[in-house]
Structures are given as structure tokens and as C-alpha cells.
C-alpha positions as CSV (number, residue, x, y, z in Angstrom):
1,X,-26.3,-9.1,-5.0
2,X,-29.4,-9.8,-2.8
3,X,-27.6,-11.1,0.2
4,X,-25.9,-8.5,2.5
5,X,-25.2,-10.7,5.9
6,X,-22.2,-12.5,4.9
7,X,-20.1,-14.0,7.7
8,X,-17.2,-15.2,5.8
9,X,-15.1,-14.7,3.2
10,X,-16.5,-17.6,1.2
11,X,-20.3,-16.4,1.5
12,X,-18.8,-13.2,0.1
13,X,-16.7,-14.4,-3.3
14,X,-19.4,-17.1,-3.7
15,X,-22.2,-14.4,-4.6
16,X,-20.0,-13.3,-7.8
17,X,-19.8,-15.2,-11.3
18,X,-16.7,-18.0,-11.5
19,X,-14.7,-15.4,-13.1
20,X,-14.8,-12.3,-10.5
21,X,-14.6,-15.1,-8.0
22,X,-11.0,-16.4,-9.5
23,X,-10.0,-12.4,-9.4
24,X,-10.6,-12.6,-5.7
25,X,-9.3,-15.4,-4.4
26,X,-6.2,-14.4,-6.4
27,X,-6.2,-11.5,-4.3
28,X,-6.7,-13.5,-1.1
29,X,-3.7,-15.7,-1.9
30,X,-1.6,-12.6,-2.1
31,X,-2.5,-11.7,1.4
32,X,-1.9,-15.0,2.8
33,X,1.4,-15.2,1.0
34,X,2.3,-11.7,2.7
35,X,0.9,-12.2,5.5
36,X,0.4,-15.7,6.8
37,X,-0.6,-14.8,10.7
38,X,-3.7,-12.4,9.0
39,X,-7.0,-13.1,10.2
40,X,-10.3,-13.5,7.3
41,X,-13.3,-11.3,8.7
42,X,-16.3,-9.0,7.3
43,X,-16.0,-5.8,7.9
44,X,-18.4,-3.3,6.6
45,X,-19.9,-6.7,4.7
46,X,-16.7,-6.8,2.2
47,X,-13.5,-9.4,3.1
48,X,-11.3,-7.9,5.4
49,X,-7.6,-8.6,6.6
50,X,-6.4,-8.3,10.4
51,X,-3.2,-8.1,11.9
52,X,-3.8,-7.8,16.0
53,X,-6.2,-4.8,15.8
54,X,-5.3,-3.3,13.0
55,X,-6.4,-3.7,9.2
56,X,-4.6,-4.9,6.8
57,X,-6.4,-4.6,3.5
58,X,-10.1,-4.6,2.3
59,X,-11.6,-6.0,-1.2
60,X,-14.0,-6.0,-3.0
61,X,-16.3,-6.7,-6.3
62,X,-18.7,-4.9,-8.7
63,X,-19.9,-5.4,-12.2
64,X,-17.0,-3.5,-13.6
65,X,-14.0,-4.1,-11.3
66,X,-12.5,-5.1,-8.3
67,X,-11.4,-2.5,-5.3
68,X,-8.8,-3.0,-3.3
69,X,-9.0,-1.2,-0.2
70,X,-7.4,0.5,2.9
71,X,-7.4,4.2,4.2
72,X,-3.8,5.3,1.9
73,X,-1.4,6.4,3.4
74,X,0.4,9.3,1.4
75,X,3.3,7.3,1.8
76,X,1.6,4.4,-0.6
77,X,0.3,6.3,-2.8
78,X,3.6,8.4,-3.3
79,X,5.5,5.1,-3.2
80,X,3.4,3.4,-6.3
81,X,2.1,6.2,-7.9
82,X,3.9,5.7,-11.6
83,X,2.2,2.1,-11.1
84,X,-1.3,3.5,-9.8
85,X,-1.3,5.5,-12.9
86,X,-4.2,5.1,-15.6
87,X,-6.2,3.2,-12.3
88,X,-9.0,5.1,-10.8
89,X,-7.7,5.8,-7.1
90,X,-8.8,7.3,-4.0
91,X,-7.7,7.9,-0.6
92,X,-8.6,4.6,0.3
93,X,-9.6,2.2,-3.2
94,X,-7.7,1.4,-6.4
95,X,-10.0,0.3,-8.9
96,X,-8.7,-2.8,-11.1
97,X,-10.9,-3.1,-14.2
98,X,-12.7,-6.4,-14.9
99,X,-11.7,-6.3,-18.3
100,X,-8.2,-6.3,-17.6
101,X,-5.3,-8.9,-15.8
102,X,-5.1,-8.5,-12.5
103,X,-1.6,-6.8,-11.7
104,X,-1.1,-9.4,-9.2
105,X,2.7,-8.1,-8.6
106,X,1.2,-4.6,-8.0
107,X,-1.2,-5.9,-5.5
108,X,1.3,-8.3,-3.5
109,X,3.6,-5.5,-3.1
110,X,0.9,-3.1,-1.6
111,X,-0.3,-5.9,0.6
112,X,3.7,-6.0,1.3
113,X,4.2,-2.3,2.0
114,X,0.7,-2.3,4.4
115,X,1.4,-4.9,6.4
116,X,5.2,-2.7,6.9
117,X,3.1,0.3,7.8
118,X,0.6,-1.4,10.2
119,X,3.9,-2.9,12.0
């Protein structure tokens, strides 16, 4: 990925193959869904999701899975940790293999418990 300026979500998704790009707009439904009044932005060049100041949720792509992002809380991880297992997770990404479905439940419920904890 050559291009590192992007200024919207769309530049972002539209530097990835069809396939990773389906994966993420998935993802970006699921935060609109959630959260209708969240704003699209760039932050740290990957899409973001605001609420007023404060972040939402992060993602993003690379050749062997998608990250979904956000500093944890140890409430989240506590809360979904049977359903985090087997994912490679840190205190702020959960790795979703390519080669696997999205666990678009999953995600839509974290979406749904951030946007409790950012209030």
C-alpha cells in the first residue's frame, strides 16, 4: 500500500482487493447501525469512528486480517473473552483472520458495548 495520505474512509478501503474491501465496509455498516450520530475520520491514517470527542472504534486491513481497534477496556475484554478466544488480541486490537467469516455479531456487539462505555 503505497499511498499513506488518505482523507476518507473511501480512499482508505479502496487501496485493498474487492474482497478485504467487502470485510470492511461490513464493519462500517455495523458502526452505523450502532451508532448512527458517529462521525467517519482518519485517524493515525486507518478509519476511525467519533462520538463528540471521543473514539468509538478504529479498523483496519493487512494481508492476513483485519483489526478492529480501540484502547480495551478490561471491562470488554472480560465481557467477551469466551468469544475473543482463539483471536489474537491485545489491549487495544482483535485480529479477524482473512481466511475466516467475519463474526459480524461479535463485532456489532463490541461496537454496542463501546459506544456504552464512551457514554
Amino acid at each position: 500500500m503505497a499511498k499513506t495520505d488518505f482523507k476518507t474512509i473511501d480512499e482508505y478501503q479502496c487501496s485493498f482487493p474487492a474482497e478485504v474491501q467487502e470485510r470492511m465496509q461490513a464493519i462500517r455498516e455495523i458502526v452505523h447501525q450502532v451508532a448512527p450520530e458517529a462521525e467517519e475520520v482518519i485517524s493515525y491514517q486507518i478509519p476511525a469512528f467519533k462520538t463528540g470527542k471521543k473514539f468509538l472504534i478504529y479498523y483496519s486491513a493487512y494481508a492476513k486480517h483485519i483489526s478492529l481497534a480501540s484502547p480495551w477496556s478490561e471491562a470488554l475484554l472480560k465481557e467477551f473473552a469466551k468469544e475473543l478466544k482463539g483471536l489474537k488480541v491485545s489491549k487495544s486490537a482483535i485480529q479477524f483472520p482473512n481466511e475466516e467469516p467475519l463474526p459480524l455479531g461479535l463485532i456489532k456487539q463490541i461496537v454496542t458495548f463501546r459506544k456504552n462505555e464512551a457514554g
